[in-house]
Structures are given as C-alpha cells and as structure tokens.
DSSP file (Angstrom, degrees, kcal/mol; ACC not computed):
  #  RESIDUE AA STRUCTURE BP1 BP2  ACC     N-H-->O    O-->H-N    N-H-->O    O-->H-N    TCO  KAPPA ALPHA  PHI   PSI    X-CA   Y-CA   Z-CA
    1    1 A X              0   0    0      0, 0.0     2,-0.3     0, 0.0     3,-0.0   0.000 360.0 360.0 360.0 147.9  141.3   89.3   36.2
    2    2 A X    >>  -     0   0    0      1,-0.1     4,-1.7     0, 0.0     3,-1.4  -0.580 360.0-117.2 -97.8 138.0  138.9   88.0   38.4
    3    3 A X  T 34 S+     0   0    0      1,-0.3     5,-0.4    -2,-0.3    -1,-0.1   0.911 121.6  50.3 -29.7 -56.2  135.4   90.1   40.0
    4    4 A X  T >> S+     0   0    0      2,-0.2     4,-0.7     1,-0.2     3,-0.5   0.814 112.5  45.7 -63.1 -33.7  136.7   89.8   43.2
    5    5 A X  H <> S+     0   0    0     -3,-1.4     4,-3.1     1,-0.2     3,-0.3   0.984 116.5  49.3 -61.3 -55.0  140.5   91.3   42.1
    6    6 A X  H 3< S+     0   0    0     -4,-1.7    -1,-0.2     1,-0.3    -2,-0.2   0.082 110.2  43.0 -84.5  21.6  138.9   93.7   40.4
    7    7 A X  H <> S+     0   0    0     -3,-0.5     4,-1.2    -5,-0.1    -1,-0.3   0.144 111.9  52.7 -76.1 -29.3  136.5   95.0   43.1
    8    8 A X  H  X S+     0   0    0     -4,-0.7     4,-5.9    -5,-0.4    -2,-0.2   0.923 116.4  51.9 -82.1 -46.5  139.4   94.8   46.1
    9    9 A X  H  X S+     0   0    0     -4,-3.1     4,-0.5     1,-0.2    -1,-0.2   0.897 109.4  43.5 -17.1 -65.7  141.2   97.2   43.0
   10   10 A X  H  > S+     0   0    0      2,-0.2     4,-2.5    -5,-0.2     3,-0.3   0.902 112.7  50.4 -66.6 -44.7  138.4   99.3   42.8
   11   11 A X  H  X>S+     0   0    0     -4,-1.2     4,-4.6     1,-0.3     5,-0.5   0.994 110.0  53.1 -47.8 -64.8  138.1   99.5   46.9
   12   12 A X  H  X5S+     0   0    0     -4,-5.9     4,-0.7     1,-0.2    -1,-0.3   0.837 113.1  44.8 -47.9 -17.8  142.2  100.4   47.1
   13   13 A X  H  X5S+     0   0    0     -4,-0.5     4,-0.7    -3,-0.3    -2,-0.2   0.924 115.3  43.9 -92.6 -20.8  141.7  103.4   44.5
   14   14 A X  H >X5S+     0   0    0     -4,-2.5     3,-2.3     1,-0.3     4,-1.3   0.995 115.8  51.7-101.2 -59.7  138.5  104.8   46.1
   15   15 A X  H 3X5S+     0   0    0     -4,-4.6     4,-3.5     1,-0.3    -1,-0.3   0.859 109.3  50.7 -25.6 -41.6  140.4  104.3   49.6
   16   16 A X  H 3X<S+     0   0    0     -4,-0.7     4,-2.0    -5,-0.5    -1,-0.3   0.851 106.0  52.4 -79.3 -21.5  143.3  106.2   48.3
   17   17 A X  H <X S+     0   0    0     -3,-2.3     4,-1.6    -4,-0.7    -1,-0.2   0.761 106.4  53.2 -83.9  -9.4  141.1  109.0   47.1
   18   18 A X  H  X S+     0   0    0     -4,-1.3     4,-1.8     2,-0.2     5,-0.3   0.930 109.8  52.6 -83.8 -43.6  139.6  109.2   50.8
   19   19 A X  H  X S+     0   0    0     -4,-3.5     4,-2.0    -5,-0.3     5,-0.2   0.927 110.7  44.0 -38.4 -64.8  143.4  109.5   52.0
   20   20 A X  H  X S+     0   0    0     -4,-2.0     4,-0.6     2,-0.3    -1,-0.2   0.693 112.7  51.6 -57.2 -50.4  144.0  112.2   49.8
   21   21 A X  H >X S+     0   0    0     -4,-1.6     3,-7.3     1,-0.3     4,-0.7   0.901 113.1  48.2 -26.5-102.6  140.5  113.9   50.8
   22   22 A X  H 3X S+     0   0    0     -4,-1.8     4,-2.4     1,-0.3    -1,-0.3   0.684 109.3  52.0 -50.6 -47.3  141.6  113.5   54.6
   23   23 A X  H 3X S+     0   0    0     -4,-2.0     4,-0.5    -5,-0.3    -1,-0.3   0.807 112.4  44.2 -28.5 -44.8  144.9  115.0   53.9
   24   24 A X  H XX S+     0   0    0     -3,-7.3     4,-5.0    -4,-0.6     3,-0.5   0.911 112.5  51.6 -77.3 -56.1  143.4  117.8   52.3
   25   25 A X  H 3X S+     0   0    0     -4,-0.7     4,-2.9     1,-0.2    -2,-0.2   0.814 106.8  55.7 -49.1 -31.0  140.5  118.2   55.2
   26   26 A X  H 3X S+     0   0    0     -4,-2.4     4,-0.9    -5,-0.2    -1,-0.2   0.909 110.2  44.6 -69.2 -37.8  143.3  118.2   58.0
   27   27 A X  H <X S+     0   0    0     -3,-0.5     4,-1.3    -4,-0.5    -2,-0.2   0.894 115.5  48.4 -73.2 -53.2  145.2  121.3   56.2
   28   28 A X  H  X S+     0   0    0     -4,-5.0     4,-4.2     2,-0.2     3,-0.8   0.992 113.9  49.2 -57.2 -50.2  141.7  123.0   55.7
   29   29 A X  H >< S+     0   0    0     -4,-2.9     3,-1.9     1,-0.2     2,-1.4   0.641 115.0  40.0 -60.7-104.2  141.0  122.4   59.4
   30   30 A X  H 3< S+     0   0    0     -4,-0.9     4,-0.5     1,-0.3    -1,-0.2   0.197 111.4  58.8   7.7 -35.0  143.9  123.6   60.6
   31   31 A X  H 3< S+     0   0    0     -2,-1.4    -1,-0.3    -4,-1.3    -2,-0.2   0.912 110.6  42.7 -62.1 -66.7  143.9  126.4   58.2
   32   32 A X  S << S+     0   0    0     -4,-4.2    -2,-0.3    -3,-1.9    -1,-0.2   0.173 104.1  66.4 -83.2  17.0  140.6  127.6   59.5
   33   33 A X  S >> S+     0   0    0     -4,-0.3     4,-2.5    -5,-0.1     3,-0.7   0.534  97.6  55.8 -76.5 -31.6  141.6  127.0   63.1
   34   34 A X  T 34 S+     0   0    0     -4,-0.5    -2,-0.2     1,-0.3    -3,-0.1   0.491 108.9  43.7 -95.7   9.6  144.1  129.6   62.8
   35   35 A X  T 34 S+     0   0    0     -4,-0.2    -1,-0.3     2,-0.1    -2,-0.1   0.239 110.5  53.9 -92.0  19.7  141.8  132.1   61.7
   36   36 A X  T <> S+     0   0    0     -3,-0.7     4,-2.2     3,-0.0     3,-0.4   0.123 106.8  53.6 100.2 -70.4  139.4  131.0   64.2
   37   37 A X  H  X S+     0   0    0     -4,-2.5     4,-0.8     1,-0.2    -3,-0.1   0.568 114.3  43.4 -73.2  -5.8  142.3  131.5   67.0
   38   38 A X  H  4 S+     0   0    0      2,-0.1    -1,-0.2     3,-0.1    -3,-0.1   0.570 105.3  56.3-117.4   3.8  142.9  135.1   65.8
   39   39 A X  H >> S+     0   0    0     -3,-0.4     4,-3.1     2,-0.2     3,-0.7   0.767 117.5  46.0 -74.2 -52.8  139.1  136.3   65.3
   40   40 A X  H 3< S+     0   0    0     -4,-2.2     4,-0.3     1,-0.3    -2,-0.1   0.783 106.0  50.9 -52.7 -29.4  139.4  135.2   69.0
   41   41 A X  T 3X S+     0   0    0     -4,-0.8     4,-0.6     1,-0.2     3,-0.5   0.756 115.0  46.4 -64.4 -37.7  142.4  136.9   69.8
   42   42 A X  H <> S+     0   0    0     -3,-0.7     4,-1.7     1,-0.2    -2,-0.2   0.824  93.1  86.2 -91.3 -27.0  140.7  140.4   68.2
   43   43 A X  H  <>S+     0   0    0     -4,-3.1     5,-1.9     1,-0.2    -1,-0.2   0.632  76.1  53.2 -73.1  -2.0  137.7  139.9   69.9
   44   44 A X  H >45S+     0   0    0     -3,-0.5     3,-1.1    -4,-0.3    -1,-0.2   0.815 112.8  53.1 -54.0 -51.7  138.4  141.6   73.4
   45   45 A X  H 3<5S+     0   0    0     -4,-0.6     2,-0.4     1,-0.3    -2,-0.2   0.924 102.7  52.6 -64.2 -40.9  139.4  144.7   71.3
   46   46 A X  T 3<5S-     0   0    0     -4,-1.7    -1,-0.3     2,-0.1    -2,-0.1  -0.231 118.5-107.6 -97.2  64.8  136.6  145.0   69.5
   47   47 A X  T < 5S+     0   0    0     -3,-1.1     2,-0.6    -2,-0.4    -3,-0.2   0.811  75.9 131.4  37.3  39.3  134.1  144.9   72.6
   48   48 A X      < -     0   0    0     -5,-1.9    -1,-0.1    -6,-0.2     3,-0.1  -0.804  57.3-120.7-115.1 158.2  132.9  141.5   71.8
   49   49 A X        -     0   0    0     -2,-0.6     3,-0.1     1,-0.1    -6,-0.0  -0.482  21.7-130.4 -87.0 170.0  132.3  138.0   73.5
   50   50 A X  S    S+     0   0    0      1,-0.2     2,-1.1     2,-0.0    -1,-0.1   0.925  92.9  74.5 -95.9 -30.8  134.0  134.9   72.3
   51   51 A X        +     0   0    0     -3,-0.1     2,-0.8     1,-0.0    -1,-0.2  -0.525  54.6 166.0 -89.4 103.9  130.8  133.3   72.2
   52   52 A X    >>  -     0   0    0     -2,-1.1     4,-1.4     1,-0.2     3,-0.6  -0.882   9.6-179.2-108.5 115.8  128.3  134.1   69.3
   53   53 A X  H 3> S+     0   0    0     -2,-0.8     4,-2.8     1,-0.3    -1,-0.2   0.591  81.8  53.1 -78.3 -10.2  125.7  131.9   69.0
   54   54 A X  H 3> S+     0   0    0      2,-0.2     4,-0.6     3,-0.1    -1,-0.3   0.751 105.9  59.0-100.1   4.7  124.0  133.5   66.0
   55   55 A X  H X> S+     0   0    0     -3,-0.6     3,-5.3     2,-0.2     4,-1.1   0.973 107.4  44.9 -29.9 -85.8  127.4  133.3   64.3
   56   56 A X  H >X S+     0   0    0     -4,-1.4     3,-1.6     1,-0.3     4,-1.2   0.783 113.4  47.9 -37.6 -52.2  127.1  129.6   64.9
   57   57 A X  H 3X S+     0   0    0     -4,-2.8     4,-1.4     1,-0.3    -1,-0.3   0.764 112.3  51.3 -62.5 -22.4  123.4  129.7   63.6
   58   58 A X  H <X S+     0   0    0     -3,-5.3     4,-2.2    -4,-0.6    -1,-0.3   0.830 110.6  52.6 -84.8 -25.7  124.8  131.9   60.4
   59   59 A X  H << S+     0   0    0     -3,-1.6     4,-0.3    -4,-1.1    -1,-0.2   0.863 113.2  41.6 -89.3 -33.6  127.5  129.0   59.9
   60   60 A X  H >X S+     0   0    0     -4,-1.2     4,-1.6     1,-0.2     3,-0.5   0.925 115.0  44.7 -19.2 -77.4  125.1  126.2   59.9
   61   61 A X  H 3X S+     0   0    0     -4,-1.4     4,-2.6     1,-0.3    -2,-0.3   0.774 117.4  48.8 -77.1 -41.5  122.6  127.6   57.9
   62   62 A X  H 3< S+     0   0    0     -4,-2.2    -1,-0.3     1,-0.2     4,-0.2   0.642 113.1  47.2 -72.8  -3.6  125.5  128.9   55.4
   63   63 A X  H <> S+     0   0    0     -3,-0.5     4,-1.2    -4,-0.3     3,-0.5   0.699 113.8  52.2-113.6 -33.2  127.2  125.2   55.4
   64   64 A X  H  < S+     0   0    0     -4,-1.6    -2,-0.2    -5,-0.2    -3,-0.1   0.884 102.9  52.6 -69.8 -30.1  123.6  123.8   54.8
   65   65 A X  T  < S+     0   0    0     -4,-2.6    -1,-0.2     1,-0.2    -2,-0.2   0.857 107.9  56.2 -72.0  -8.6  122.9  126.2   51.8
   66   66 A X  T  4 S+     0   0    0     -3,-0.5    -1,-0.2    -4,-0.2    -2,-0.2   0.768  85.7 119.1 -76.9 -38.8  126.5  124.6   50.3
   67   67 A X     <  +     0   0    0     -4,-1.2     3,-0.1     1,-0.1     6,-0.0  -0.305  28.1 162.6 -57.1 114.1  125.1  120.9   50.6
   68   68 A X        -     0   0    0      1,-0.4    -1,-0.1     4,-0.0     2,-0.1  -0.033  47.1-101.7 -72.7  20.2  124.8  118.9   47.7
   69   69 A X  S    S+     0   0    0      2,-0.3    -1,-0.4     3,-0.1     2,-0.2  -0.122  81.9 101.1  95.3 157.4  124.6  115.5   49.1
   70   70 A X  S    S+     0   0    0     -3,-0.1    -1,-0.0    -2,-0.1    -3,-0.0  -0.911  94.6  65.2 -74.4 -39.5  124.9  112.8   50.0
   71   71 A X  S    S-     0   0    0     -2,-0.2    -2,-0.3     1,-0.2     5,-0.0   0.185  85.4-122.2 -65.7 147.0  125.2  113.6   53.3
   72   72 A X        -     0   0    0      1,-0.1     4,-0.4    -3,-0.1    -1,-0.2  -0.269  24.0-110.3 -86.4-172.0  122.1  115.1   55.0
   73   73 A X  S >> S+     0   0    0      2,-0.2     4,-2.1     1,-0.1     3,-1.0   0.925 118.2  57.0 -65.3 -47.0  122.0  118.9   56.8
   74   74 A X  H 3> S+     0   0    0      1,-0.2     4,-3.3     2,-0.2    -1,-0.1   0.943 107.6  42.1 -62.8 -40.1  121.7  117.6   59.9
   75   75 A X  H 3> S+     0   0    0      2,-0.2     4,-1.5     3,-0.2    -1,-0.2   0.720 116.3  52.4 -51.6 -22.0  125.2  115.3   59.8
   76   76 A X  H <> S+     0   0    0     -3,-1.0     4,-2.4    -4,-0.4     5,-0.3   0.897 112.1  44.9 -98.9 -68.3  126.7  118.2   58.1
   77   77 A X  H  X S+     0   0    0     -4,-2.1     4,-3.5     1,-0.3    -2,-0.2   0.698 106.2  59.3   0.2 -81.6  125.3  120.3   61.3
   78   78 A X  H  X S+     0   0    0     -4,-3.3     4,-1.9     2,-0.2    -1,-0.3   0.937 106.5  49.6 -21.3 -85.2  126.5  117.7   63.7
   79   79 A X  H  X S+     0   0    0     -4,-1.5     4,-3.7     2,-0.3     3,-0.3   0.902 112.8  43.8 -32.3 -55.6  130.3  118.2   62.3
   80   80 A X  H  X>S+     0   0    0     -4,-2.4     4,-1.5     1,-0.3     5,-0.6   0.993 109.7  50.9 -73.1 -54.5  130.5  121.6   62.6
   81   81 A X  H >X5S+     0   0    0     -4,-3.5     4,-3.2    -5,-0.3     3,-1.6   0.868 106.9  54.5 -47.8 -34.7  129.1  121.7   65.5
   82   82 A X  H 3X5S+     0   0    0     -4,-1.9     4,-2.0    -3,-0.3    -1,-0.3   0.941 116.0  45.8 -45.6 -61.3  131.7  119.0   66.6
   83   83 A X  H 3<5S+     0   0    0     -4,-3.7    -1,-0.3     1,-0.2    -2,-0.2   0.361 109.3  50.9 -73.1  10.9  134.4  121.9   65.1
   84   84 A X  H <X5S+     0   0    0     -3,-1.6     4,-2.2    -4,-1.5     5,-0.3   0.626 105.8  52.6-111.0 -54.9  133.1  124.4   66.6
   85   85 A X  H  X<S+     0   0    0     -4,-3.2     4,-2.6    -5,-0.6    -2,-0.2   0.995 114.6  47.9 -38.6 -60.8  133.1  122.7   70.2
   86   86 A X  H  < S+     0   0    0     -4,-2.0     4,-0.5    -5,-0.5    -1,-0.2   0.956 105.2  60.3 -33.6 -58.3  136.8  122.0   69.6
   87   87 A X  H >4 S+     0   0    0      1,-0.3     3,-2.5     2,-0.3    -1,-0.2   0.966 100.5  51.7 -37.8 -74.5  137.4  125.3   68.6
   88   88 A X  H 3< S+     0   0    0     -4,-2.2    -1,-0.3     1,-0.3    -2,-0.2   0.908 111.0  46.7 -31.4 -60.3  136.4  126.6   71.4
   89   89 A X  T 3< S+     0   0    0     -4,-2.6    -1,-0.3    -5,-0.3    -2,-0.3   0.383  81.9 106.7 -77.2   4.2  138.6  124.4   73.5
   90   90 A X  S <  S-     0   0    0     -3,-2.5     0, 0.0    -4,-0.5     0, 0.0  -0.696  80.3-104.7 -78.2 134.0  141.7  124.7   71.6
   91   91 A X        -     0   0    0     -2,-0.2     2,-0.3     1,-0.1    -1,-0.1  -0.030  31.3-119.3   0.9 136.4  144.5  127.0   73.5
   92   92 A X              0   0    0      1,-0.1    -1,-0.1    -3,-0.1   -54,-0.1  -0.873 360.0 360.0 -94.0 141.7  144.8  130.3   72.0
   93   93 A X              0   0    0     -2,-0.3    -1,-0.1   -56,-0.1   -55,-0.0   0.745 360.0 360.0 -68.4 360.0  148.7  130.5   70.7
C-alpha cells in the first residue's frame, strides 16, 4: 500500500471517529438543553431570574478546571458561551 493510500486511510478513520464524537455531542447537547429548559421553567417559582450571570461565571470557570487540552480556556469559554447564548434563545416547550 502506498503512503498516500495509507494516510487518506488513516484520515477516513480519524474522520469517522469525529462523526461518532459529533453524534455523541448532539445527544449531550440536547440532553442538557432539556434540563436547561426546565431549570428555566422552575425558576419563576423559586423567586428567581432567568438570567444568572455568576452561574455563567461558575460554568466557565468549572468547564476550565475540566480542560485537558488541546484546546485552550478561552476557545472552550467561547463555546459555551456560544451554548449558553442559544440557550437562552431556545423556546421553552
């Protein structure tokens, strides 16, 4: 087999593990979105507002102490904050 077969090989398996990965991440997201839509739903009752921003700061700082790399804090930061903005804007069901 030739480098070049056996590098576009290598490419397809590590691609297929990214599928699987994204597969997984859409069911986690989705997962935690409905929990997410039913803190929101419970917060009226328990006297609260739907935005807490030291929530957000706690989820950061808790998603940064998880990071092993590659990826830096701030990129990981960036995402969530990206899911949290969403969040926000999703319908409640």
């Amino acid at each position: 087999m030739s480098e070049e077969r056996s590098a576009i090989d290598e490419i397809q398996a590590h691609r297929d593990q990214i599928d699987a990965i994204d597969k997984e991440l859409v069911a986690l997201l989705n997962k935690r979105a409905g929990h997410s839509l039913v803190i929101r739903g419970l917060k009226p009752d328990a006297g609260m507002g739907l935005y807490d921003a030291k929530r957000e700061e706690e989820i950061f700082e808790r998603i940064s102490s998880y990071n092993e790399g590659p990826l830096y804090n701030e990129y990981l930061r960036e995402i969530y904050a990206t899911i949290l903005k969403v969040m926000k804007e999703t319908p409640s069901i």
